[in-house]
C-alpha positions as CSV (number, residue, x, y, z in Angstrom):
1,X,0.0,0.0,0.0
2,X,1.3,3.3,-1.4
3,X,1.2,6.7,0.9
4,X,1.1,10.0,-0.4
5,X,2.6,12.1,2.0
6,X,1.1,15.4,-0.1
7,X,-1.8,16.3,2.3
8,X,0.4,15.7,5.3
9,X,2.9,17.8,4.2
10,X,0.0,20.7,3.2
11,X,-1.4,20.3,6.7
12,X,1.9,20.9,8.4
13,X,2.8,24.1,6.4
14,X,-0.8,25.4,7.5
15,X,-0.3,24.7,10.8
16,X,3.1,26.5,10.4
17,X,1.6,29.5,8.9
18,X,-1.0,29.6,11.5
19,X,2.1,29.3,14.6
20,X,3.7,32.3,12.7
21,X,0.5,34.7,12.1
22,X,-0.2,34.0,15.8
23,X,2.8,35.0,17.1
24,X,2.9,38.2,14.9
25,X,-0.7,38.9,16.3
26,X,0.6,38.9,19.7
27,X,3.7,40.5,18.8
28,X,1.8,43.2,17.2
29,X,-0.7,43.9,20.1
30,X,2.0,43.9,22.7
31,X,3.2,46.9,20.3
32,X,0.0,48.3,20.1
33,X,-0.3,48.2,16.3
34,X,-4.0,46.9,16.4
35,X,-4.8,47.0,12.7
36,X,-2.0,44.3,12.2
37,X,-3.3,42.6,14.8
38,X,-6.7,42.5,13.0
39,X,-4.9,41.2,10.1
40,X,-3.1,38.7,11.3
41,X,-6.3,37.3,13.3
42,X,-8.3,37.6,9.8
43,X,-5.2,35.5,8.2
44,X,-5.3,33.2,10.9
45,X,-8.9,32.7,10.4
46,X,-8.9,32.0,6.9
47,X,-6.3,29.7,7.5
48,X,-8.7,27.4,9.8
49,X,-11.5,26.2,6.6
50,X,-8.8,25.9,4.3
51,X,-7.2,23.2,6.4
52,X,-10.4,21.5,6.5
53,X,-11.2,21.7,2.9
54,X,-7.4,19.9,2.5
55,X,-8.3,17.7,5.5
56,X,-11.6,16.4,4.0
57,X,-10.6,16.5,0.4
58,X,-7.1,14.2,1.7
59,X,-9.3,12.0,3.7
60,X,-11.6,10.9,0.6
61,X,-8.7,10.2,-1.6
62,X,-8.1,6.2,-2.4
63,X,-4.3,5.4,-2.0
């Protein structure tokens, strides 16, 4: 039995992204600079359906 290691390797650079927007969201608010803050918490929220859309569309694929 073959693995693809594709969707793996997508989830793991979302979940990367979404380490890195969260810690420039808090970096950002402990400076004060709120509308990067907002940005990085939209970003961040984007990010979540997007994982589930590769989650879902990686879980129906037949190896």
């Amino acid at each position: 039995m073959k693995r693809s290691y594709v969707g793996v390797a997508v989830l793991a650079v979302i979940l990367f992204l979404n380490i890195i927007f969260t810690q420039y969201m808090v970096h950002q608010f402990f400076y004060e600079n709120y509308v990067n803050t907002l940005i990085f918490c939209g970003l961040n929220i984007v990010l979540f359906p997007i994982a589930l859309f590769a989650y879902k569309k990686m879980k129906n694929v037949k190896a």
